[in-house]
C-alpha positions as CSV (number, residue, x, y, z in Angstrom):
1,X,-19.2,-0.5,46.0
2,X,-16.2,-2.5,47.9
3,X,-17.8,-5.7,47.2
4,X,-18.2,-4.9,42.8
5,X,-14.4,-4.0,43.3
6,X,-13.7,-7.4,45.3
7,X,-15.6,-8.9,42.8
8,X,-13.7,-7.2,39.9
9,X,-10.3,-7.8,41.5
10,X,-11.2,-11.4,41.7
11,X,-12.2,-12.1,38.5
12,X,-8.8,-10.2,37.0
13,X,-6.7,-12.4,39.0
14,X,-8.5,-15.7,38.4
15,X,-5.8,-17.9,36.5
16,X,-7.1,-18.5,32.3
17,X,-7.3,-21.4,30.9
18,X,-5.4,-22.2,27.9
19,X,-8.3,-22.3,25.9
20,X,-9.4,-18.6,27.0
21,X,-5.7,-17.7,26.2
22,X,-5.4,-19.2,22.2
23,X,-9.0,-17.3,22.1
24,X,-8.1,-14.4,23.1
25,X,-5.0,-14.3,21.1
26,X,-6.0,-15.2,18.3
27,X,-10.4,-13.7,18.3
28,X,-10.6,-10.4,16.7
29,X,-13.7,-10.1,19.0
30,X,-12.0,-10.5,21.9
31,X,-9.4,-7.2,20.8
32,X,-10.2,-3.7,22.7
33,X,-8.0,-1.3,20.7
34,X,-10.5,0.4,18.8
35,X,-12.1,0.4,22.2
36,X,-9.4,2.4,23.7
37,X,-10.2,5.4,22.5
38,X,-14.5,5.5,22.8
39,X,-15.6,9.0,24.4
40,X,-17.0,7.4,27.3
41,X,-14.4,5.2,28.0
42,X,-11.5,8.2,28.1
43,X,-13.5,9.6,30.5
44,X,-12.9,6.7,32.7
45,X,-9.3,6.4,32.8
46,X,-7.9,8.8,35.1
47,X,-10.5,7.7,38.1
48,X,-9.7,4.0,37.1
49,X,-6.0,4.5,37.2
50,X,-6.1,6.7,40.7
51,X,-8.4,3.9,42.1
52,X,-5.6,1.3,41.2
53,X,-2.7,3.0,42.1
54,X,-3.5,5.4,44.8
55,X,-1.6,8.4,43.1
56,X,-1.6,9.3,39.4
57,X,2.8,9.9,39.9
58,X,2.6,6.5,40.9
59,X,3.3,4.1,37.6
60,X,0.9,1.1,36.5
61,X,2.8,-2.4,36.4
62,X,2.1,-4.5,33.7
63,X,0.4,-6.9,36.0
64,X,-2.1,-4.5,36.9
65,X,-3.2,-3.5,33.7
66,X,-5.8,-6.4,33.3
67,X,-7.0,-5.3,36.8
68,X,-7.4,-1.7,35.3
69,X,-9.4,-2.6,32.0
70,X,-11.3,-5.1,33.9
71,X,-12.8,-2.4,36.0
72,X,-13.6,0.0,33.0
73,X,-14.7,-2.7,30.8
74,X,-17.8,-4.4,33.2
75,X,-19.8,-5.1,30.9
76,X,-17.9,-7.2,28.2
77,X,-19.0,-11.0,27.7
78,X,-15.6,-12.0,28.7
79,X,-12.3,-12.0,30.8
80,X,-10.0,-9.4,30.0
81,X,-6.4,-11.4,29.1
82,X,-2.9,-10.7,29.1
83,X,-3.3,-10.0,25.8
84,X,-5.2,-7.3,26.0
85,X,-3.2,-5.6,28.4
86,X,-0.4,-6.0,26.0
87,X,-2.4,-4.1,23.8
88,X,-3.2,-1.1,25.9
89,X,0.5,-1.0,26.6
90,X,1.5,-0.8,22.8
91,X,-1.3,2.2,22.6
92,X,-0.3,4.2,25.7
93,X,3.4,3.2,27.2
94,X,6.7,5.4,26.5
95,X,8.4,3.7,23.6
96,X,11.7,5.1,25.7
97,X,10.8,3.0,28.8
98,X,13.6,0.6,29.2
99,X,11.0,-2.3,30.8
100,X,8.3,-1.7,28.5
101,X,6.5,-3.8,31.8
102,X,4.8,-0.2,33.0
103,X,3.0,2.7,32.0
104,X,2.5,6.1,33.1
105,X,-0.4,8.6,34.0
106,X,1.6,11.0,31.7
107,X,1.9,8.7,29.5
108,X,-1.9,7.9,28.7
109,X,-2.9,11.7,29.4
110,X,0.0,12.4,26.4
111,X,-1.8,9.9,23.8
112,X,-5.0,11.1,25.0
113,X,-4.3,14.3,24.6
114,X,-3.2,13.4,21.0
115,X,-6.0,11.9,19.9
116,X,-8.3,14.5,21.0
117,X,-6.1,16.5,18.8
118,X,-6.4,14.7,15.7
119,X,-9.4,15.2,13.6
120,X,-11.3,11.8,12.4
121,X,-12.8,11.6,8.9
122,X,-15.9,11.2,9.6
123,X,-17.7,8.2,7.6
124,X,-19.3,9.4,4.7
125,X,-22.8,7.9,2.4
126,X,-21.8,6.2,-0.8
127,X,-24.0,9.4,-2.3
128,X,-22.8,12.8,-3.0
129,X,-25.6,14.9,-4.2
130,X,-26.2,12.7,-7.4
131,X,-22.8,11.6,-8.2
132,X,-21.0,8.7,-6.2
133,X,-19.0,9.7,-3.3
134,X,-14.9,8.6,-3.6
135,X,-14.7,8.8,0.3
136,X,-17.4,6.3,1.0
137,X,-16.2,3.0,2.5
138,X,-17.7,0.9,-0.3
139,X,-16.1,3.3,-3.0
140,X,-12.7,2.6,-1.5
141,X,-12.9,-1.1,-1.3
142,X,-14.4,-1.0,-5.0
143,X,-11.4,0.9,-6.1
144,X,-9.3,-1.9,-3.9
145,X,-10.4,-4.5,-6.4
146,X,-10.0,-2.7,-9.3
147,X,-6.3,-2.2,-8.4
148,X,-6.2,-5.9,-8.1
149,X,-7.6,-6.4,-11.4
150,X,-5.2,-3.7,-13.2
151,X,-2.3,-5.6,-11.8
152,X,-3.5,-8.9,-13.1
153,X,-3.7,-7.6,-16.6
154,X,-0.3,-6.1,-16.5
155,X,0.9,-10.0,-15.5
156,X,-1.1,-11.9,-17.4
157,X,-1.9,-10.2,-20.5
158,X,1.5,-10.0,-22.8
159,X,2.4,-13.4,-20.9
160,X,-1.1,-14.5,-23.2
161,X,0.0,-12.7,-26.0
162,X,3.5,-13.9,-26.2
163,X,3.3,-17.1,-25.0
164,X,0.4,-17.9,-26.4
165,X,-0.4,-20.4,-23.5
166,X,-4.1,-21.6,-24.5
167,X,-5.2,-22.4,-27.9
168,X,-8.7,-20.2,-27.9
169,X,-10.8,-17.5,-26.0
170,X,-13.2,-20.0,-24.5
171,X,-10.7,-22.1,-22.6
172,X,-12.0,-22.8,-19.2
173,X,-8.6,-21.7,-17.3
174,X,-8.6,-18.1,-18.9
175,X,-12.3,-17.8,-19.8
176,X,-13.2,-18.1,-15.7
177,X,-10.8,-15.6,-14.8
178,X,-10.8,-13.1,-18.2
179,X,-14.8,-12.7,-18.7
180,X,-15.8,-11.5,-14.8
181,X,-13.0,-9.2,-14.5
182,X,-13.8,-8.2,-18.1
183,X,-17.4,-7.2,-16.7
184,X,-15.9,-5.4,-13.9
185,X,-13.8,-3.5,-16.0
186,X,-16.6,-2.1,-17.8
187,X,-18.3,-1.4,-14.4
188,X,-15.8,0.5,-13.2
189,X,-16.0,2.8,-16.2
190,X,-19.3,3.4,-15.6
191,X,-18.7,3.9,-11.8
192,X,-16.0,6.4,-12.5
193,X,-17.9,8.2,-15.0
194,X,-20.3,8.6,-12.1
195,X,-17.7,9.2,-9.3
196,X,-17.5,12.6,-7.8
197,X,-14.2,14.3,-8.1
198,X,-12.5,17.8,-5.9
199,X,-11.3,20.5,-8.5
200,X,-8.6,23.1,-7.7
201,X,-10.8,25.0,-5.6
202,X,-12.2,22.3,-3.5
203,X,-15.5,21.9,-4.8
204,X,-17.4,18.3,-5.7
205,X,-17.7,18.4,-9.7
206,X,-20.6,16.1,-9.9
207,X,-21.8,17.0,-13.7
208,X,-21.5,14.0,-15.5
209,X,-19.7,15.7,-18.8
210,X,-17.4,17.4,-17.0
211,X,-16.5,14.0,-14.9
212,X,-16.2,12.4,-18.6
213,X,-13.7,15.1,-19.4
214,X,-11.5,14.4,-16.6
215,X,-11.2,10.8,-16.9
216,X,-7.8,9.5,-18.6
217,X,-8.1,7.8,-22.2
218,X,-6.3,4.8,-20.8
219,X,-9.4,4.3,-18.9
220,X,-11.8,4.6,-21.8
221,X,-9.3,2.2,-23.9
222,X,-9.4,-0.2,-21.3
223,X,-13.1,-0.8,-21.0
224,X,-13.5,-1.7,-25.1
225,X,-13.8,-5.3,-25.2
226,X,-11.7,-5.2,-28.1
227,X,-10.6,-9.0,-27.7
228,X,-13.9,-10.0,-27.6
229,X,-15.0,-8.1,-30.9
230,X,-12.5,-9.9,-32.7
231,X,-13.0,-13.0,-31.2
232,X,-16.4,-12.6,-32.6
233,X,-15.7,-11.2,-36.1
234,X,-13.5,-14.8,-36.5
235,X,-9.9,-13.5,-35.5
236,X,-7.9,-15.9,-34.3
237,X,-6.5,-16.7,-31.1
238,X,-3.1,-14.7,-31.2
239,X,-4.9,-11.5,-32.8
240,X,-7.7,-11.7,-30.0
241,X,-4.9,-11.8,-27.2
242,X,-3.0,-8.9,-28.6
243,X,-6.2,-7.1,-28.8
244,X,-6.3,-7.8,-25.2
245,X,-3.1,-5.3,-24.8
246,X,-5.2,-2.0,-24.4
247,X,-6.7,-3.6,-20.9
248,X,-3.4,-2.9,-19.4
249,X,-4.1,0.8,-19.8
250,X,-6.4,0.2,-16.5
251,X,-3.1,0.7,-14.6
252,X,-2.1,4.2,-16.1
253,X,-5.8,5.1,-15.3
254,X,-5.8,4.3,-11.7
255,X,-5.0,7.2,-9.1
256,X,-3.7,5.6,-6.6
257,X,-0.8,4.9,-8.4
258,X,-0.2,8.1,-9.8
259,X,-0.5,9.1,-5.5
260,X,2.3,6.6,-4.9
261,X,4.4,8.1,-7.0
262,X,3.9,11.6,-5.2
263,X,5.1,9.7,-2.2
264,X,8.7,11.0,-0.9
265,X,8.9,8.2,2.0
266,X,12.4,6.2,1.4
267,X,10.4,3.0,1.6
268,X,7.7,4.1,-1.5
269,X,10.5,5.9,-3.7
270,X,12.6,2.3,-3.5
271,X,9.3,0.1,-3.6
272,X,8.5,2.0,-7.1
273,X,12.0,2.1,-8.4
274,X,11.8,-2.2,-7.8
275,X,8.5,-2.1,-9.1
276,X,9.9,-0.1,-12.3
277,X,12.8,-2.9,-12.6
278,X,10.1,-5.6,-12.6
279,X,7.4,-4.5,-14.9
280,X,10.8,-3.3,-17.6
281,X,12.1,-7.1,-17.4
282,X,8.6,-8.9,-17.3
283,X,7.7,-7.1,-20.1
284,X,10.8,-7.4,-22.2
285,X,10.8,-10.9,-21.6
286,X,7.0,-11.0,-23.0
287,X,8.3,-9.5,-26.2
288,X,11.9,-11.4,-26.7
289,X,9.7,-14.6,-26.3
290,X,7.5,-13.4,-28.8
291,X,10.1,-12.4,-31.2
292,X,11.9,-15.5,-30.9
293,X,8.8,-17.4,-31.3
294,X,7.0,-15.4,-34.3
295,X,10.3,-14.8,-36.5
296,X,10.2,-18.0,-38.6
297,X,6.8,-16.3,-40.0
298,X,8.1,-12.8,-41.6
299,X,10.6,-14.4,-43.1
300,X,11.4,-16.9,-46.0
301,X,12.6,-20.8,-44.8
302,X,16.3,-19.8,-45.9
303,X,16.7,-16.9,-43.4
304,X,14.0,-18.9,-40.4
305,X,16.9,-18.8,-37.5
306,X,16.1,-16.9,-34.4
307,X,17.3,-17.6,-30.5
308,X,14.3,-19.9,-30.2
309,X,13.1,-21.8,-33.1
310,X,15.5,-22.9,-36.6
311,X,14.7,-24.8,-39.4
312,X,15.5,-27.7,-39.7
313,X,17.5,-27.4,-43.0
314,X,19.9,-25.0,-40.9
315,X,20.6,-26.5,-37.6
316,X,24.0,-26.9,-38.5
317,X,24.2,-23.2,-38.7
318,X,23.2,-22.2,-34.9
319,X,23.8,-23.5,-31.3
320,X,21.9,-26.5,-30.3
321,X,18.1,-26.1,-28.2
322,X,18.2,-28.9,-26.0
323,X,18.4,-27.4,-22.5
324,X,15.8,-26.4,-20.3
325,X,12.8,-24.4,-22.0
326,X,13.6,-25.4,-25.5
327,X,11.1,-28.3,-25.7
328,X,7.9,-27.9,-27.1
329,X,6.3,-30.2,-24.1
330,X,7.6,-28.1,-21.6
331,X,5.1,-25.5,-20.4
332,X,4.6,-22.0,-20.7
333,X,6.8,-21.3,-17.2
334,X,9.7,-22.9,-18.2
335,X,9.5,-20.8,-21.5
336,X,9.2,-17.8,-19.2
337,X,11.8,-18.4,-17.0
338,X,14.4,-18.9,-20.1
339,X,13.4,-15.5,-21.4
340,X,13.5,-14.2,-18.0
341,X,17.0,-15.1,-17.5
342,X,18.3,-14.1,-20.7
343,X,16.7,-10.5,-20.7
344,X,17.9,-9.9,-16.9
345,X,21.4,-11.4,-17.9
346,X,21.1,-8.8,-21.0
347,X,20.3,-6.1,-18.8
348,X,23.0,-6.5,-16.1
349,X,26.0,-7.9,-17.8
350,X,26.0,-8.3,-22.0
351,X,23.8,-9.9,-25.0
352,X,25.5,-13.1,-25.5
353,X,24.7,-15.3,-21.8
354,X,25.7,-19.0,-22.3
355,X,24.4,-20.4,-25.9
356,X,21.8,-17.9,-26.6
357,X,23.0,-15.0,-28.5
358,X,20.6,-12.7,-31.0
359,X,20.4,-14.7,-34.0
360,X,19.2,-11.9,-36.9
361,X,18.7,-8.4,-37.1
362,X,15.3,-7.9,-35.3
363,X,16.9,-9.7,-32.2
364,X,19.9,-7.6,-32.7
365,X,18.0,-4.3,-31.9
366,X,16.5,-5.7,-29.6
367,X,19.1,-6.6,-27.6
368,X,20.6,-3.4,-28.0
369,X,17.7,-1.3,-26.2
370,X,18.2,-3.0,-23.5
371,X,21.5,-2.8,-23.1
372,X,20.6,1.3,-23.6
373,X,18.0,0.7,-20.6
374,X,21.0,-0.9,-18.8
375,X,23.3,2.1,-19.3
376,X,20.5,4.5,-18.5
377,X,17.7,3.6,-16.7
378,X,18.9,0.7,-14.4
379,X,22.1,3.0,-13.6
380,X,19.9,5.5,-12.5
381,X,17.7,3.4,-10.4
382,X,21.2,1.7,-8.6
383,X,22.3,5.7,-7.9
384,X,19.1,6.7,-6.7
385,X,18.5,3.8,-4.0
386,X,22.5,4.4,-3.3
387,X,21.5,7.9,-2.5
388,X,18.5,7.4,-0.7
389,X,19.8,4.7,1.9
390,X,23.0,7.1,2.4
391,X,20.9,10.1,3.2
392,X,18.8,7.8,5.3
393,X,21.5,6.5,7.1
394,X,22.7,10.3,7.4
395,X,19.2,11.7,9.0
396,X,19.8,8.5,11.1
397,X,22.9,9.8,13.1
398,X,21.8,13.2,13.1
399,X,18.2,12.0,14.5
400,X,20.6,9.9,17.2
401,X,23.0,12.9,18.3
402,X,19.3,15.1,18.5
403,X,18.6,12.5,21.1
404,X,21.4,12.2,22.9
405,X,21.7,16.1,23.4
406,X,17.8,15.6,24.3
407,X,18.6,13.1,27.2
408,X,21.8,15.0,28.7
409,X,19.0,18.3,28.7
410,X,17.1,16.2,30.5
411,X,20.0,14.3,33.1
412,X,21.6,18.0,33.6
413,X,18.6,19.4,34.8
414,X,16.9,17.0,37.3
415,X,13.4,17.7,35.4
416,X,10.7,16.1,36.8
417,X,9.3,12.6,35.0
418,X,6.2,14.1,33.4
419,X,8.0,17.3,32.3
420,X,10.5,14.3,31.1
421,X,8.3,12.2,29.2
422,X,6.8,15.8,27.6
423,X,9.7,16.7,26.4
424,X,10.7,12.9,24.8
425,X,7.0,12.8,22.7
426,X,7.7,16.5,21.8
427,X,10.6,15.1,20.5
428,X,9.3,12.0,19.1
429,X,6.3,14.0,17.0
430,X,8.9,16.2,15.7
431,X,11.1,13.9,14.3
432,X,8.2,11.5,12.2
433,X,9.1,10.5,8.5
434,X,5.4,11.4,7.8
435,X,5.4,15.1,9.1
436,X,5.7,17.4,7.3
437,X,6.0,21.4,8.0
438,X,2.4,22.9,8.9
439,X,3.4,26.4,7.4
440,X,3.4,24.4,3.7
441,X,0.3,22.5,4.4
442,X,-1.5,25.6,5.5
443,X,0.1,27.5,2.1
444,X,-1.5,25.3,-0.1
445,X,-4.5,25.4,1.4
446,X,-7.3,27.5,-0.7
447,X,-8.9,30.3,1.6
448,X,-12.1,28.3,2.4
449,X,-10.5,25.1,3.3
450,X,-8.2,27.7,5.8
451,X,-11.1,29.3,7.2
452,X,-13.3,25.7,8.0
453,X,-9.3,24.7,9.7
454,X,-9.7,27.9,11.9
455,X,-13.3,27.6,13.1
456,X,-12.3,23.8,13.8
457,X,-9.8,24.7,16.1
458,X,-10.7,27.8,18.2
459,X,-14.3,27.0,17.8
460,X,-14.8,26.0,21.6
461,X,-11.8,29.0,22.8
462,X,-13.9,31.6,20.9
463,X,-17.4,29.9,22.6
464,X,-15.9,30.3,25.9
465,X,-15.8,33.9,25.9
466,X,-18.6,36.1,27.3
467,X,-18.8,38.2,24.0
468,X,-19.2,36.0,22.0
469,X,-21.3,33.5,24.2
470,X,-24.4,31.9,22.0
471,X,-23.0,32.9,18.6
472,X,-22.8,30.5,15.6
């Protein structure tokens, strides 16, 4: 036994090249913190850690940290490295510690302790009975990509419908992006129509007409290939891409937005409220474009004047388009970036910014809902992110004076260090942006769901009693 541990000690302290440094950095095989917490390795800490330090008051350096995971990790293919004993230090030192350069027993029994506590989702089959299981792994990363794909209609598709930037459906750039996430759209109708779902009393639904009856019409819209139809019956071009405008429905249809929005953190309710700004002004620039570009074609040559195009015979009635955007050569971002300017110019100061100013009635109304968005929606999303950083900013300084009476507690009292550090990760769990009050949890919990909680939790207290000793 003392020779392994010479051995051990020796290999810990053996100086790393730089090679085994950048790999170790940088491998994701060489990482250990989903190692950290494997059943029989917790079982190994404590005797590790008195073996090192001699008494488990005493704290662990830094230095020795390596030494420590080299002796409970004997049988890994390589060294352990500095790195990796930064990493057990960011899962199992005092955020308080001034050094951050040691850890304590307390410390590590404290996140133990916690994780034991927490109860793991366990992995589930991509089957549920004969419907699809949302909480498989393959079922999440499927819904992953079809986020991905949602969001790339909502981008691309009025930018190909406005700007017309190809001049037919089979255009290599669009066609190699449009037809496979076409297909997957359809997929993913199918997959949800087969896709498992929890009603209001906690029980899989996994009839397929009743899984049909939940799912949104936005999703049902989205999956006709409606462009394609009218590509086929001879449409042209414009009228296929505006058929292409019911694919953005994909987004309304996906849950994980409508769970964002649910969200209170500060940092999701001011993601969604920029979100909101930038989906308003990428759209309205979409359709001023279009307007601009589509007027001289409702109307006769005498009355063909709009912000972007003229006729010719009355040029001498309008601003000249010479500047940036107004060429025909120049492509479809410069175009975009000239109605992006205007409409977030609109929406922040007036209509008229520099030369272009609404040149007939359509424009006119136009011009004028946004500035109605300006004077409604945009103020409101400026008072709300005003209030939200002011009451953040407020829970701030009382979370800091909370402390501060925590610490003088503490200093007044001459407690102990591990009665210390319980009382700072009481404190610390009690005060996280993500917690929220159990008694409201447990309130909207149906009976069954709080009945399967109660067994989870005294399961092993109620074994350990003679009475009921054996029972199920």
């Amino acid at each position: 036994g003392g020779e392994e541990e010479g051995l051990v000690k020796a290999d810990a302290a053996q100086k790393h090249t730089w090679f085994e440094r950048f790999v170790a950095r940088f491998s994701p095989s060489r990482s250990l913190k989903k190692r950290f917490f494997e059943p029989h390795v917790i079982d190994q800490y404590e005797p590790a850690y008195l073996q090192i330090t001699g008494d488990l008051k005493v704290p662990l350096p830094l230095d020795k940290v390596v030494e420590l995971l080299s002796s409970i990790f004997d049988d890994l293919p390589f060294r352990i490295s500095k790195h990796n004993a930064r990493e057990f230090m960011a899962a199992f030192a005092n955020p308080d510690h001034k050094s951050g350069e040691h850890v304590t027993w307390a410390d590590i029994r404290s996140v133990l302790k916690k994780r034991r506590m927490t109860v793991q989702e366990p992995e589930h089959g991509i089957l549920l009975n004969n419907a699809l299981d949302p909480r498989s792994r393959m079922l999440r990363t499927w819904n992953s990509l079809v986020s991905f794909i949602a969001l790339y209609y909502l981008t691309t598709v009025p930018v190909r419908a406005a700007f017309l930037p190809w001049d037919s459906m089979l255009h290599i750039m669009p066609l190699s992006t449009d037809l496979p996430l076409d297909l997957l759209t359809t997929i993913n109708f199918f997959v949800a129509l087969n896709t498992a779902y929890r009603n209001r009393r906690s029980a899989w639904i996994t009839s397929r007409v009743r899984i049909a009856k939940k799912l949104p019409l936005s999703l049902w819209v989205s999956a006709l290939p409606l462009d394609w139809l009218a590509w086929l019956a001879g449409a042209d071009n414009e009228v296929a891409c505006f058929c292409r405008l019911p694919r953005m429905g994909l987004i309304l249809a996906k849950r994980s937005f409508a769970a964002a929005s649910r969200d209170k953190g500060v940092r999701s309710q001011i993601e969604r409220m920029l979100n909101m700004v930038a989906v308003t002004v990428h759209l309205s620039s979409c359709v001023w474009y279009f307007l601009g570009r589509s007027y001289h074609k409702w109307v006769t040559p005498d009355f063909a004047v709009s912000w972007y195009k003229v006729d010719p015979s009355l040029a001498h009635l309008t601003y000249e388009r010479t500047s940036f955007g107004w060429n025909a050569k120049d492509n479809v971002w410069s175009h975009y970036l000239l109605s992006v300017h205007w409409v977030a110019a609109t929406l922040t100061v007036n209509g008229m910014i520099g030369p272009v100013v609404p040149q007939n009635g359509v424009e006119l109304v136009f011009c004028i809902l946004l500035m109605v968005l300006n004077m409604t929606l945009f103020r409101w999303i400026i008072g709300e992110i005003s209030s939200i950083i002011m009451n953040a900013d407020m829970h701030m300084v009382k979370r800091r004076e909370e402390y501060s009476q925590y610490r003088s507690f503490i200093e007044l009292n001459h407690l102990p260090e591990d009665l210390c550090d319980e009382i700072m990760a009481h404190f610390h769990a009690s005060h996280r942006d993500s917690m929220v009050a159990q008694e409201k949890i447990l309130a909207g919990l149906c009976a069954s769901l709080q009945v399967d909680r109660a067994r989870f939790l005294y399961r092993e207290i109620v074994g350990n009693i003679n009475v009921f000793g054996g029972c199920s």
